[in-house]
N, C-alpha and C positions, 0 to 999 in steps of 0.2 A: 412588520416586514416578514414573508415567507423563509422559511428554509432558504429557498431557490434564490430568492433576492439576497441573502445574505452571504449568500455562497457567490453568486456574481459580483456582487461589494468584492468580497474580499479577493475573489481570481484578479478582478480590475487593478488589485491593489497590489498580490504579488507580481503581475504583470510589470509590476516598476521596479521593482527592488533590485536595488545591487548591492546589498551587503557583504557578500561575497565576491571571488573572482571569477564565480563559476558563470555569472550572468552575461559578462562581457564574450564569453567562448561561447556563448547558444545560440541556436537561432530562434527559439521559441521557448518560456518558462511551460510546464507542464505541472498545472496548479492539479487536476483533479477533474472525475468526469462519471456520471453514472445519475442517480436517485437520490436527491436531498432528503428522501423520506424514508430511506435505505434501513434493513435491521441488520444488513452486515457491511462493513467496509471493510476494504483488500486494503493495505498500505502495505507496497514495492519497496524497491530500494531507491531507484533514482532513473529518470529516460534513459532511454537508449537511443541510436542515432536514427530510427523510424520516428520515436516520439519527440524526439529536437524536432525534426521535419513538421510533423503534423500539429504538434501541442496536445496531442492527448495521452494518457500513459496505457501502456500494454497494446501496441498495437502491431507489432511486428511478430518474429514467430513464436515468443511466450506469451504473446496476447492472443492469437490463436488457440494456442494449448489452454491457456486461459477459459477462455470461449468454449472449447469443448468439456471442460473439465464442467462448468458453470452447466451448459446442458445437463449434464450428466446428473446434478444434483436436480434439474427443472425451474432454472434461474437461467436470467439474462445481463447481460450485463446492464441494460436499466433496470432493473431490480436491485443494482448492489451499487455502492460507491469504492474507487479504485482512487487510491491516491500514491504517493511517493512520500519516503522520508524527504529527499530533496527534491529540486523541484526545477532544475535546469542539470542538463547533461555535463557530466564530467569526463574533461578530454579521453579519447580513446578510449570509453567506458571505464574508465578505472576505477577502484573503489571509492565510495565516498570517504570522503578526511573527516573525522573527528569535530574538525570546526566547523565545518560545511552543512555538517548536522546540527550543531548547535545554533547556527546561522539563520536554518529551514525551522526547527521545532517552534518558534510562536506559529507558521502559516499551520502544519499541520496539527498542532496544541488547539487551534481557533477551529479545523473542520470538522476535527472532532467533535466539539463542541457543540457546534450546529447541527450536525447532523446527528449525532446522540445515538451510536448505534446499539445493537444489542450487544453486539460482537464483533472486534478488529482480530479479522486474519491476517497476520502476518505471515508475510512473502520471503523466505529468506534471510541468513544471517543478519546483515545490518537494518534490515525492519525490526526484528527480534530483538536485536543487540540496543536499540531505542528505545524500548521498556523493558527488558531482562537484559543488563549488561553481563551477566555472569554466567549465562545460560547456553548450552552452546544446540544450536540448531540440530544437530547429528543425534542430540539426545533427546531432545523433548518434541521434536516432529510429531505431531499428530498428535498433542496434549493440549488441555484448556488450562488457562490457570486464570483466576482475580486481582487485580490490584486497585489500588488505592494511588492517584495519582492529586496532588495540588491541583487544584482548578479544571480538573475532569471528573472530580469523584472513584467513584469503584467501577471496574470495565473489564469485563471479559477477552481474555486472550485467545487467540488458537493458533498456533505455530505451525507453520508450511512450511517444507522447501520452497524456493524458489522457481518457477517454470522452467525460465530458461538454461538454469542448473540441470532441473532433469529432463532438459531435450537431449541432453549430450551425455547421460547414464541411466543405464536401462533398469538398474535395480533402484536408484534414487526417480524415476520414474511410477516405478509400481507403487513406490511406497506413496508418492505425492497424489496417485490416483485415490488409491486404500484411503490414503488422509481426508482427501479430498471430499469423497463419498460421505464421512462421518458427520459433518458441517451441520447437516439438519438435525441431526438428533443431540450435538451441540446447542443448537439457537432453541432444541424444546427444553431443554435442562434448565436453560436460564429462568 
């Protein structure tokens, strides 16, 4: 089986799940969306009420800034895979719960997997806080670090703000740009 096929297996498969209470409040899971063959995946924090609507993640106005950020470096977003720590919308965007995450990590434990990237950018505190619980995003923005994960092996970190964080502040902005731009001579390091 392909990448791509296994990656449809498993969206089919989140597509059902209600482990959670978050799935009975969405209108659409937001499994993930991009290049199975991807050398970098985004993993977000969780949809928003653009991506409940449509089922795809980033596509409202930090998937724009997204979008343009991605130019910038000469990347598209089929070039890259974008996923969510969770994977249906939590009421009135709030933050994701503790358990909610724990709930999501086998779907995004498995995309990983498959898709085997070079390098997972993470999007913001609670992406970050999913492999560096200790770490706090203010500090290590625009750092790569290694780990050593059960059942993924060793995997390349690089810690972002969150987009839609720095739509709304103009110095956490510059810096997610600055960050942003670094990303390729990150994936050469590796």
């Amino acid at each position: 089986m392909t990448k791509k096929e296994k990656l449809d297996q498993l969206n089919a498969l989140m597509s059902c799940c209600s482990n959670c209470a978050l799935r009975k409040g969405c209108n659409k899971v937001v499994p993930g969306a991009g290049n199975p063959e991807a050398e970098i995946m985004f993993i977000g924090e969780a949809p928003g009420k653009k991506e409940d609507e449509m089922g795809l993640p980033f596509v409202g106005a930090a998937g724009k800034f997204l979008d343009e950020m991605l130019a910038s470096i000469n990347l598209k977003r089929e070039d890259v895979y974008i996923a969510n720590v969770i994977k249906c919308r939590p009421p009135g965007n709030r933050d994701p719960l503790p358990e909610e995450i724990r709930e999501c990590w086998p779907w995004l434990e498995k995309q990983i997997q498959i898709i085997d990237p070079k390098l997972i950018v993470t999007l913001g505190r609670h992406s970050l806080g999913r492999f560096f619980p200790l770490m706090k995003i203010s500090e290590v923005h625009g750092k790569a670090f290694r780990r050593e994960f059960p059942n993924l092996g060793s995997r390349v970190f690089y810690a972002l703000y969150h987009p839609a964080a720095a739509l709304y502040n103009g110095s956490m902005r510059e810096s997610l740009i600055k960050d942003f731009k670094k990303i390729p001579k990150v994936l050469e390091k590796i």
